[in-house]
C-alpha positions, 0 to 999 in steps of 0.5 A: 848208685849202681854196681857191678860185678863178675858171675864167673868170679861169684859162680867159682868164689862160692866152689872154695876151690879156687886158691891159688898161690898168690891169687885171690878172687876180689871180694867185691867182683865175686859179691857184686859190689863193684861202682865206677867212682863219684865222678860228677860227669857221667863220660868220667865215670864211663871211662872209669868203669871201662878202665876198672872192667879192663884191669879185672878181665887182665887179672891173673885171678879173673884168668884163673876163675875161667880156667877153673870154670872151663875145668869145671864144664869139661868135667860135666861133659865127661861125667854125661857121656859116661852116662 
């Protein structure tokens, strides 16, 4: 079976930077290791797949990652034009 994850969450749950009250970063999302389920029919798994991708892109933890990465690219930018 395959599996899913989210390469914002594994780029920034590597940082040990992200903790925030009352926000952690799934384990799952971050190592990649996300399924849609054992349904037999292949259009519930679909829909499973999509609820399960909809409720992690709505999460407050998901939010807080690419706040962190946008943080995190805007500081390079700094640090290139001062160079």
């Amino acid at each position: 079976m395959h599996k899913i994850g989210c390469i914002y969450c594994k780029e920034v749950g590597t940082l040990k930077t992200f903790k925030k009250q009352g926000v952690e970063i799934s384990k799952e999302w971050s190592t990649c290791n996300v399924n849609c389920g054992n349904h037999p029919n292949k259009k519930n798994k679909l829909s499973n797949l999509k609820n399960i991708i909809k409720r992690h892109v709505e999460s407050q933890a998901h939010e807080y990652v690419l706040t962190i990465k946008k943080d995190k690219e805007s500081q390079k930018l700094v640090k290139n034009m001062e160079a």
